[in-house]
Backbone as CSV, one residue per row, in Angstrom:
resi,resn,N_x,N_y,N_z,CA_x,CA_y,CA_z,C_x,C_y,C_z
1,UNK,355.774,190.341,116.708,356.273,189.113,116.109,356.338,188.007,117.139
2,UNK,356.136,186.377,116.595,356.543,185.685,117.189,357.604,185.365,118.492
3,UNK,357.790,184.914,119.128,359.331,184.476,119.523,359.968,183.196,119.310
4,UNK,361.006,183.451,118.825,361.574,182.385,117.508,363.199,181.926,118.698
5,UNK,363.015,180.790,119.237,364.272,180.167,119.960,365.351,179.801,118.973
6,UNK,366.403,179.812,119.649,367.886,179.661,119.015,367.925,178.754,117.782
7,UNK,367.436,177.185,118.603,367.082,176.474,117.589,366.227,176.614,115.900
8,UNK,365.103,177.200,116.479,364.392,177.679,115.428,364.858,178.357,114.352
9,UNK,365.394,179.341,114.810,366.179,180.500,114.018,367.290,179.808,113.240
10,UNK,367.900,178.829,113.847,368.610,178.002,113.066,367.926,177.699,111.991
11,UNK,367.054,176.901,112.184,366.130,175.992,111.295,365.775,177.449,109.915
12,UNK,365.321,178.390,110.347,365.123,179.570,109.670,366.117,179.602,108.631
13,UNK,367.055,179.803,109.212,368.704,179.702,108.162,368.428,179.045,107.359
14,UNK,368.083,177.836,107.177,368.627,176.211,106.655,367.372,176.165,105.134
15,UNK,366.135,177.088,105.668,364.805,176.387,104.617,364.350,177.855,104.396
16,UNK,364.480,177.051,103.065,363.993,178.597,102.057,362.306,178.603,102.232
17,UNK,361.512,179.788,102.021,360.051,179.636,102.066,360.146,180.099,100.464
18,UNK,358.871,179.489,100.050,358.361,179.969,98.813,356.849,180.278,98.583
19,UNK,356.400,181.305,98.617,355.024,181.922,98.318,354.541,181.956,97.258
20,UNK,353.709,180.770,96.859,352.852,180.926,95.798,351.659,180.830,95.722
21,UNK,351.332,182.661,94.960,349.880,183.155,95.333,349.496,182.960,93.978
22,UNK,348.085,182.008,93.496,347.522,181.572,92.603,345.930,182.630,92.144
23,UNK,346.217,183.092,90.960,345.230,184.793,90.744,344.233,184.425,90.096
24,UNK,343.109,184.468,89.641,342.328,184.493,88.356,340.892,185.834,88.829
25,UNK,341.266,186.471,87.721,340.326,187.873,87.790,340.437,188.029,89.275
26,UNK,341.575,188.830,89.467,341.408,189.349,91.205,342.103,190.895,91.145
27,UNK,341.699,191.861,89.648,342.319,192.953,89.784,341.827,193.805,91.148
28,UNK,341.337,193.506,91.787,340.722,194.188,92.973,341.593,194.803,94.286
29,UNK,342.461,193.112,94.688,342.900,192.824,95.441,344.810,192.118,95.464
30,UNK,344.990,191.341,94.145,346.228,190.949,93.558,347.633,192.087,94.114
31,UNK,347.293,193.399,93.701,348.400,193.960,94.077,348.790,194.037,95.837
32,UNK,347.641,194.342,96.531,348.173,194.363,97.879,348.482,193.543,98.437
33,UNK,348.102,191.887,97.922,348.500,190.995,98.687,349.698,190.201,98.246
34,UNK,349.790,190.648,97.003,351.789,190.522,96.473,352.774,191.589,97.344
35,UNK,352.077,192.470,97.646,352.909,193.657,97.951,353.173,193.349,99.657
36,UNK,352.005,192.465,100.026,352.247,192.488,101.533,353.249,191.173,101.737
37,UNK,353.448,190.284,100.817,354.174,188.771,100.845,355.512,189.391,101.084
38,UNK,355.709,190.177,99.743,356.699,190.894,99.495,357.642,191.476,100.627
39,UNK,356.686,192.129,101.623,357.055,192.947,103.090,357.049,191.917,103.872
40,UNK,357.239,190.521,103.869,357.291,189.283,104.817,358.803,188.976,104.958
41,UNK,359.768,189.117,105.937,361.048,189.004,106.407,360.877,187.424,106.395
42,UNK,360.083,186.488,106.045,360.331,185.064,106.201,360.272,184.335,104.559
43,UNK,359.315,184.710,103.994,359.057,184.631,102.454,360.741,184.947,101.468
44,UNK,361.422,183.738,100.968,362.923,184.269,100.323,361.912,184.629,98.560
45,UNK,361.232,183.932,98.353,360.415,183.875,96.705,359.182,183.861,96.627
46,UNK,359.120,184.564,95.730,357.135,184.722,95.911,357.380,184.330,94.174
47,UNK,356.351,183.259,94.413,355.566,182.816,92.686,354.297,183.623,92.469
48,UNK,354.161,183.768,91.400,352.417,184.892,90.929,351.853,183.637,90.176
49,UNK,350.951,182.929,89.880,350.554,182.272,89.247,349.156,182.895,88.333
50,UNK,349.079,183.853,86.978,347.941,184.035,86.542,347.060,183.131,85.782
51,UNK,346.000,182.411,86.808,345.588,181.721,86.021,344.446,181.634,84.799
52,UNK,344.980,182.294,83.808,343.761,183.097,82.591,343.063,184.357,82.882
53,UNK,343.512,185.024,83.454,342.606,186.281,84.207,341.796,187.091,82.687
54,UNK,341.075,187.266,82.650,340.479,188.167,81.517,340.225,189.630,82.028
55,UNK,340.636,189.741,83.384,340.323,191.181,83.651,342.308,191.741,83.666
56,UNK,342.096,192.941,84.530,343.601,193.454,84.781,344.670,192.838,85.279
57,UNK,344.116,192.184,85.597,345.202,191.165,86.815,346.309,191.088,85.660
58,UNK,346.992,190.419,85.120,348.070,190.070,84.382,348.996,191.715,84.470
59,UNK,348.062,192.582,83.896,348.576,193.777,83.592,348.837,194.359,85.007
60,UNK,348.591,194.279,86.150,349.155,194.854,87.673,350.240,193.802,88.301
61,UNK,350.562,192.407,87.723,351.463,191.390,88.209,352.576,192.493,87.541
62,UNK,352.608,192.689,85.991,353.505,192.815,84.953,353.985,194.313,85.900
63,UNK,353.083,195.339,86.616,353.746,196.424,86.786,354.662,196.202,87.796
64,UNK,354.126,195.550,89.041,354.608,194.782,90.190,356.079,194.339,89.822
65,UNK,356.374,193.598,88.690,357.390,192.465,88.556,358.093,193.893,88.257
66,UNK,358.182,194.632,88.143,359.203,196.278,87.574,359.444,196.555,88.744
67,UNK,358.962,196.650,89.867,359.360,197.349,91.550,359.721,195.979,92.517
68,UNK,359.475,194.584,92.318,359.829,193.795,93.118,360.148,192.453,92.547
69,UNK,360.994,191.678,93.144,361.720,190.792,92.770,360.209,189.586,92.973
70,UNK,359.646,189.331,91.254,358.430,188.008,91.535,358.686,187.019,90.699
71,UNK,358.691,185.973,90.496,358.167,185.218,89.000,356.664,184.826,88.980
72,UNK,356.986,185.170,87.648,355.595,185.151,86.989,355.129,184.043,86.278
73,UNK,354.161,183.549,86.194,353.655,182.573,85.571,352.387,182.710,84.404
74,UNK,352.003,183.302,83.173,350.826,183.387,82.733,350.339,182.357,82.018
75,UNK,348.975,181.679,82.278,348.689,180.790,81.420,347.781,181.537,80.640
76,UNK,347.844,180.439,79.253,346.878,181.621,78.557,345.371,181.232,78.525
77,UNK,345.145,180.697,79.255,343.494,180.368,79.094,343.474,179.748,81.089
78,UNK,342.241,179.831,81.508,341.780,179.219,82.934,342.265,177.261,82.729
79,UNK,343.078,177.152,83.783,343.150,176.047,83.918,342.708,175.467,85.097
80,UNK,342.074,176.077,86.210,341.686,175.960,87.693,342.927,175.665,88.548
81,UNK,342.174,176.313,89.670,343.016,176.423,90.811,343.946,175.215,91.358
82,UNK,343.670,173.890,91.149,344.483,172.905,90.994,345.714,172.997,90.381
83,UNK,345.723,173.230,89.098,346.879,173.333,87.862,347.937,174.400,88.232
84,UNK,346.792,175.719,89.003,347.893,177.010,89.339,348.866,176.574,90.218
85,UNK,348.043,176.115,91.716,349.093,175.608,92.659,350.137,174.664,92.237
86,UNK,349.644,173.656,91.353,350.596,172.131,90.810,351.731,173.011,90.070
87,UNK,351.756,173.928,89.019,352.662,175.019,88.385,353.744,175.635,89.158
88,UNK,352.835,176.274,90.320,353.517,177.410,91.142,354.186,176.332,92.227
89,UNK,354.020,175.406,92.624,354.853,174.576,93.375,355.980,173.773,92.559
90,UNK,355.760,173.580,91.187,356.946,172.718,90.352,358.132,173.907,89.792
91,UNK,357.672,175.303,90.050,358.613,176.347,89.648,359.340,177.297,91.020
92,UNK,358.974,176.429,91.903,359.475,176.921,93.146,360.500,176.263,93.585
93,UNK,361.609,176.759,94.219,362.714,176.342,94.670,363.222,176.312,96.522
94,UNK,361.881,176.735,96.897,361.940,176.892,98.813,361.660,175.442,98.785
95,UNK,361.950,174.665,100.235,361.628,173.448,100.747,360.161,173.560,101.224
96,UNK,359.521,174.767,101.684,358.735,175.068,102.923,357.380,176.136,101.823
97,UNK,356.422,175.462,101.048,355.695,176.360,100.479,354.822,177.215,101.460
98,UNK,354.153,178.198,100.952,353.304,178.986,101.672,352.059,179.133,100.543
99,UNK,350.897,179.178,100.563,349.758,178.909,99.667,349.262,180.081,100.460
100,UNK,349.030,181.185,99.554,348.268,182.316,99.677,347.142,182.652,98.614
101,UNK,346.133,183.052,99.084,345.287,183.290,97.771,345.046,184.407,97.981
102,UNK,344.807,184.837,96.342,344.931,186.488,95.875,343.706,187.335,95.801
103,UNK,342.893,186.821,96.654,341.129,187.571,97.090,341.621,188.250,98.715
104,UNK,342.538,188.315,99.111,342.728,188.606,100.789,342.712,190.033,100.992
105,UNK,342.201,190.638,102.240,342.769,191.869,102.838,343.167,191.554,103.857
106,UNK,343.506,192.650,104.335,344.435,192.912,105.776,345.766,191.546,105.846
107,UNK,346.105,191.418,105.312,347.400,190.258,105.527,349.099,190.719,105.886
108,UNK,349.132,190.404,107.067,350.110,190.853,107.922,351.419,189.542,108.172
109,UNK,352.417,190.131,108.809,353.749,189.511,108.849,353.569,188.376,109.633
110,UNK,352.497,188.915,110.774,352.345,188.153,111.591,351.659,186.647,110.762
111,UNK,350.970,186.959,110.034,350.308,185.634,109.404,351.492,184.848,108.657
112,UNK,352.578,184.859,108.320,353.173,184.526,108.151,353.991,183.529,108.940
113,UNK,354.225,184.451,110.169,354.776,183.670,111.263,353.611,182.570,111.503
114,UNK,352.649,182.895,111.748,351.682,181.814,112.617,351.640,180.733,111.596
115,UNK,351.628,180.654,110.414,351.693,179.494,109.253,352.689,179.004,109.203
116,UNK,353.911,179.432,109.933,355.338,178.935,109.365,356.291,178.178,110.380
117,UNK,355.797,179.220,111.131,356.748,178.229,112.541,356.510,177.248,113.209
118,UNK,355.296,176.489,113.163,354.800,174.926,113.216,355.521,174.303,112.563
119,UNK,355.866,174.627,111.101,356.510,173.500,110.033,357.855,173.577,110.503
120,UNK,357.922,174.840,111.004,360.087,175.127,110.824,360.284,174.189,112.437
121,UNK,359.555,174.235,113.115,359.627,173.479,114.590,359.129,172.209,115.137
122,UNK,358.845,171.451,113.129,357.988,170.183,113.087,357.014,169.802,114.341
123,UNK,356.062,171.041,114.320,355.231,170.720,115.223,354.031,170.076,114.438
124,UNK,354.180,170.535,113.347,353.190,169.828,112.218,353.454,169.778,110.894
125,UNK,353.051,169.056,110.429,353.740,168.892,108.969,352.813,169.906,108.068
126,UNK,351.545,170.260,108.534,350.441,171.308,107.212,350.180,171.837,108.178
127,UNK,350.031,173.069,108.296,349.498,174.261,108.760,347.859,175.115,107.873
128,UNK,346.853,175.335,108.572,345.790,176.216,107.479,345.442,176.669,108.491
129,UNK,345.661,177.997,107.239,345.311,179.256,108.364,343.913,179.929,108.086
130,UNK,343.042,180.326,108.742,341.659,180.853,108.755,341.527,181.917,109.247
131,UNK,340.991,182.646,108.067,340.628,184.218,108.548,339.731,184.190,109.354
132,UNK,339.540,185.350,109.952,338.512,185.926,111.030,337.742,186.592,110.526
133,UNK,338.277,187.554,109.438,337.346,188.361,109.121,336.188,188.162,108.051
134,UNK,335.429,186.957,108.105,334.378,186.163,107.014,333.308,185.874,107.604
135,UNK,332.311,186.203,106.647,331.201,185.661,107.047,330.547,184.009,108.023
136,UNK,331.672,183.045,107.993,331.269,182.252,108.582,332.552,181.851,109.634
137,UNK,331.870,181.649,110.863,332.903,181.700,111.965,333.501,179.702,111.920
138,UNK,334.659,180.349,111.386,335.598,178.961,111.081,335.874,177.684,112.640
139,UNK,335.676,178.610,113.473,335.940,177.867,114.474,335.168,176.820,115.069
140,UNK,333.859,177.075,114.248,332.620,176.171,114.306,332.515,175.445,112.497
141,UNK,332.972,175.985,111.597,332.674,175.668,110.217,333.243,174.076,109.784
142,UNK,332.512,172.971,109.410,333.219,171.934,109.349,333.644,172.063,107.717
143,UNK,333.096,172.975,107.134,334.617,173.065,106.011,335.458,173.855,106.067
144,UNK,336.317,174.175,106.913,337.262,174.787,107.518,338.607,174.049,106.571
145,UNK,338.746,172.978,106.487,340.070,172.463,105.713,339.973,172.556,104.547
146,UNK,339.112,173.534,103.672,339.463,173.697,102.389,339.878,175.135,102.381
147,UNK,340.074,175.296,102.949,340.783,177.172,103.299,342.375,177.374,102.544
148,UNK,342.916,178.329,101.621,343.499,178.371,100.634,344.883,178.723,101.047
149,UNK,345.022,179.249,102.651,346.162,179.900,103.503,347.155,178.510,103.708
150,UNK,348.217,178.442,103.706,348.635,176.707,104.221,350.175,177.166,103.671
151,UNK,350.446,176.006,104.857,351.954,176.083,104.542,352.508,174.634,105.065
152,UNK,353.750,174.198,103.807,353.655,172.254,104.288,354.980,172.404,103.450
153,UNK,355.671,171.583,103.728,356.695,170.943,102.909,356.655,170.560,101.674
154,UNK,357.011,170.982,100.686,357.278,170.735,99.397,357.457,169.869,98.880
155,UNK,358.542,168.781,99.327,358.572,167.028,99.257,357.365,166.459,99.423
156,UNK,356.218,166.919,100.214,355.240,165.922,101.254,354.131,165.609,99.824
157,UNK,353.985,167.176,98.973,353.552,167.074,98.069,353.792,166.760,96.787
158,UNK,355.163,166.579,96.375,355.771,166.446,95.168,354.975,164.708,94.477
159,UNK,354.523,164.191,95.310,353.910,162.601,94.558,352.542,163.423,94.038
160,UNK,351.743,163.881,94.493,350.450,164.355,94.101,350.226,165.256,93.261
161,UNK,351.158,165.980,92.341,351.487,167.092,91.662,350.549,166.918,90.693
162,UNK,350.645,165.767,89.965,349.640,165.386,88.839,348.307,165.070,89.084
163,UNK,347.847,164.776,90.197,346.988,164.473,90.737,346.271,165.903,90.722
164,UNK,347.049,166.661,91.241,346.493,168.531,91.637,346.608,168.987,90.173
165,UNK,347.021,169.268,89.623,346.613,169.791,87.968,345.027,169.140,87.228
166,UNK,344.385,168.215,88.220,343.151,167.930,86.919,342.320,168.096,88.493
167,UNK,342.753,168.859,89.343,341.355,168.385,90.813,340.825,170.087,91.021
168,UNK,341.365,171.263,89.941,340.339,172.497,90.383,340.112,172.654,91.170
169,UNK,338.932,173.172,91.688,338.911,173.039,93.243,338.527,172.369,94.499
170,UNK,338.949,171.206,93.629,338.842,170.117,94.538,340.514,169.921,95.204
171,UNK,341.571,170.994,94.895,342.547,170.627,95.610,342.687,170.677,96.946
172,UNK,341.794,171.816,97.489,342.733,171.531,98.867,342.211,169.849,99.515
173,UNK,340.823,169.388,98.994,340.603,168.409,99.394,340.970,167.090,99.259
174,UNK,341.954,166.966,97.680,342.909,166.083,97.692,344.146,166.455,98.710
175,UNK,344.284,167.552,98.598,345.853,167.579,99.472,345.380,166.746,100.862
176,UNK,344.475,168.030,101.597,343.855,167.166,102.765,343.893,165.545,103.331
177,UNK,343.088,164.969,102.049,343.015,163.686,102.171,344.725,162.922,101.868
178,UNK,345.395,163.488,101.234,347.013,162.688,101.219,347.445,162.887,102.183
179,UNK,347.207,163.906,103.126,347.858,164.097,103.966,347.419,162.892,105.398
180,UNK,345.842,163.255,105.454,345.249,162.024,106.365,345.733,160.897,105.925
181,UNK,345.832,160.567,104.868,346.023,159.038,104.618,347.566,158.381,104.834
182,UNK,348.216,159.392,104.884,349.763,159.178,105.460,349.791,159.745,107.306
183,UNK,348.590,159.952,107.544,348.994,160.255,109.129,349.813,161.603,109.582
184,UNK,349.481,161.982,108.823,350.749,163.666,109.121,350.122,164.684,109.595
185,UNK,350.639,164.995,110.797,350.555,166.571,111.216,349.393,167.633,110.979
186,UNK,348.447,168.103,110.982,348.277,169.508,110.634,347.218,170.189,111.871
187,UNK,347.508,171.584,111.605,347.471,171.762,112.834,346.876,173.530,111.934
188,UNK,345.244,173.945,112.914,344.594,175.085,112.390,345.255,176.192,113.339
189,UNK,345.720,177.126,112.392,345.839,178.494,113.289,344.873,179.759,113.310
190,UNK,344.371,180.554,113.883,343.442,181.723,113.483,344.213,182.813,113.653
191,UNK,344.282,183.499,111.929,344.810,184.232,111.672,344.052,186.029,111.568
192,UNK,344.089,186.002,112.616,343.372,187.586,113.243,343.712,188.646,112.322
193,UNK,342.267,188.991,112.092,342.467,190.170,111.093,342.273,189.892,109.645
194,UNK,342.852,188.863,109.211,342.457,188.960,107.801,340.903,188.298,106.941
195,UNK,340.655,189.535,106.110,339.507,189.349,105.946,340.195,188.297,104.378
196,UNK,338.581,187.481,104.292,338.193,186.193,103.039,337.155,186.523,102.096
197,UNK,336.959,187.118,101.261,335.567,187.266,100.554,334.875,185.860,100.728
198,UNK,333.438,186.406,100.665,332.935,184.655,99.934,332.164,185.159,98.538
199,UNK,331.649,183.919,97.878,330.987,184.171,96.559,330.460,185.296,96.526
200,UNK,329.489,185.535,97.460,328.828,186.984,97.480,329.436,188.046,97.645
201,UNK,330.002,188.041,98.235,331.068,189.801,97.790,331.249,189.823,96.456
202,UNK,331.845,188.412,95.704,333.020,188.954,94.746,332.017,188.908,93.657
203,UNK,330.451,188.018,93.593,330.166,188.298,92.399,328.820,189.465,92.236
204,UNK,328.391,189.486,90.859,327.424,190.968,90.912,325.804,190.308,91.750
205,UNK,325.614,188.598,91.401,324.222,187.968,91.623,324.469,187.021,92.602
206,UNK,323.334,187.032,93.241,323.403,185.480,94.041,322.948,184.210,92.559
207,UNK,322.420,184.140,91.923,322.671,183.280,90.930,324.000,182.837,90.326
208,UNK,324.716,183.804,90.603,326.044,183.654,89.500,326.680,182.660,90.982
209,UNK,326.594,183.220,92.005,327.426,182.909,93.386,327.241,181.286,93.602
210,UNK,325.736,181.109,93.734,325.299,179.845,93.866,325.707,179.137,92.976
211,UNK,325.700,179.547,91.615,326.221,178.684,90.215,327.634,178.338,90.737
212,UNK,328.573,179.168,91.245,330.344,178.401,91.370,330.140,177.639,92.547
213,UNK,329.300,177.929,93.513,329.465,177.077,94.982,328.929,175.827,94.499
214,UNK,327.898,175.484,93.655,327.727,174.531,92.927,328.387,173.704,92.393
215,UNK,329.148,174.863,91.363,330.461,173.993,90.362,331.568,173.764,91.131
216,UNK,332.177,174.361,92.285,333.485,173.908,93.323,332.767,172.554,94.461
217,UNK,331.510,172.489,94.444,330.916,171.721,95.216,331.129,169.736,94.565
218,UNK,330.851,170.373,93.204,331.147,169.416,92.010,332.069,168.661,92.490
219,UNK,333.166,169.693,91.864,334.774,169.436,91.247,335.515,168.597,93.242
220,UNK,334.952,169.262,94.235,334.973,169.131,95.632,334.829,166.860,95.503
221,UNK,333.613,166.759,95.167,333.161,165.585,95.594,334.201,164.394,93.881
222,UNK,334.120,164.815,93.402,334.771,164.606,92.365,336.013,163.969,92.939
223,UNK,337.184,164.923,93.443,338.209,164.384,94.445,337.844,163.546,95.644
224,UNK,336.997,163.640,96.395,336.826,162.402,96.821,336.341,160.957,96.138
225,UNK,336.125,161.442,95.322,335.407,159.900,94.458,336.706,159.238,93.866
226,UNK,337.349,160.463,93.306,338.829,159.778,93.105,340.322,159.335,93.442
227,UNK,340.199,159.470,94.932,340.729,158.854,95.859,339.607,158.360,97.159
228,UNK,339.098,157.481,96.578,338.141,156.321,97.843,339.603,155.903,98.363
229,UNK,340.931,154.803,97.614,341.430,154.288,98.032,342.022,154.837,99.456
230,UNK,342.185,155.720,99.195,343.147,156.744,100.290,342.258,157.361,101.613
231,UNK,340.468,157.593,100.907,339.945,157.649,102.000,339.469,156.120,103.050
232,UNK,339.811,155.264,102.477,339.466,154.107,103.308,340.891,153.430,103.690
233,UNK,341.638,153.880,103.777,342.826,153.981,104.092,342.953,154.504,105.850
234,UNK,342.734,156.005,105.367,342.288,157.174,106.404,340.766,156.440,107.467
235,UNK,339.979,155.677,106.603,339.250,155.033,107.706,339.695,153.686,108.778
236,UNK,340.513,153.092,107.811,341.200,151.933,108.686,342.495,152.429,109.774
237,UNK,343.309,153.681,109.236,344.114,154.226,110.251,342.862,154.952,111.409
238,UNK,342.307,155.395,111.436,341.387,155.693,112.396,340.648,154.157,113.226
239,UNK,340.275,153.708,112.522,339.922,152.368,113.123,340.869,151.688,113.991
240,UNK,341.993,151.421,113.796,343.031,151.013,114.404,343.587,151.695,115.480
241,UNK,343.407,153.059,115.111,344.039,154.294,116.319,343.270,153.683,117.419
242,UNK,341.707,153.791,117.321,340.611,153.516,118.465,340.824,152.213,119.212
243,UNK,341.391,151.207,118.468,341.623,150.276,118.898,342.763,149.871,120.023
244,UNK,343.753,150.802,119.481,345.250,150.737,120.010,344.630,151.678,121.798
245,UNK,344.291,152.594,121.194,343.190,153.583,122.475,342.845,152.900,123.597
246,UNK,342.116,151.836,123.110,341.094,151.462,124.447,341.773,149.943,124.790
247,UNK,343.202,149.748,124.119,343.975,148.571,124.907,344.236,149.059,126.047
């Protein structure tokens, strides 16, 4: 584990965490990575968010919620990954969310710590955490900030809520961009060990695979089109930084 100073540990006391892991068709994987949140000494609430699953998933949350303290969320039809998080963050009651997604292996305590204690020690206001164990080495990947691991303050996001219910998976890239455009914090950790599927693991074709990297590629540029304001915002605070720089 970490090492967590006096102060900190204070801070620990004071802010609830809330884990909300957002599902759709993930009977594969859903139970172990509720079960490992669950075994997290920092996590006080874990949210399940099912978002329309047509496979088992609903039915392994429902056995889960009998052996461990979860709330559950079922929608009854796919609303995308936008709507789950916007849900699972408006039914949460921690100050300090944690954004886990329910495709993960190997996910340890330690990942917990490394996502959490930046925010609890305002060393940064967003934390995203990147597996190791994926096909593409994040440390070079320039889409690295749409990665689903993250942990941020709950207030920081509460204006954009509505915004994240119609952006699918174009959320992490609205969050992203609110966050640049207010100047805040975030800061990448590499979270050793845990493996990420990509399209190709999880589906049976590379046709089917290419078809969603397509359609998230979409829904991706989509959110930027619908906040230009905020990205030229984010270009004039950069402009100005450079400026202030080379006085």
């Amino acid at each position: 584990m970490l090492p967590v100073n006096s102060e900190l540990e204070s801070d620990l006391n004071m802010k609830k965490v809330s884990a909300v892991i957002c599902a759709y068709n993930e009977e594969k994987t859903v139970k172990d990575v509720i079960l490992s949140v669950s075994e997290s000494l920092l996590v006080s609430e874990i949210i399940v968010v099912n978002d329309g699953s047509s496979d088992n998933t609903k039915k392994i949350i429902e056995e889960l919620q009998k052996e461990i303290e979860i709330t559950t969320i079922h929608l009854a039809e796919n609303k995308g990954k936008g709507y789950a998080m916007a849900i699972g963050t408006e039914n949460s009651t921690g100050e300090i969310i944690v954004f886990i997604d329910a495709d993960l292996s190997n996910l340890k305590e330690e990942h917990f710590e490394q996502l959490t204690t930046p925010v609890f020690s305002k060393e940064a206001d967003m934390v995203l955490g990147l597996a190791t164990e994926t096909l593409i080495n994040y440390k070079i990947n320039p889409f690295k900030s749409f990665t689903g691991e993250r942990a941020l303050l709950k207030k920081d996001i509460l204006p954009i809520l509505g915004e994240m219910r119609t952006s699918k998976f174009g959320v992490e890239t609205l969050i992203n961009i609110h966050y640049q455009a207010l100047e805040k914090r975030v800061k990448y950790v590499m979270l050793d060990g845990l493996k990420h599927p990509t399209k190709f693991d999880k589906t049976s074709t590379k046709s089917r695979a290419i078809k969603e990297f397509v359609l998230e590629g979409h829904q991706i540029a989509l959110a930027l089109f619908n906040n230009f304001n905020s990205l030229t915002k984010i270009v004039s605070n950069q402009i100005n930084n450079f400026s202030s720089n080379k006085k």
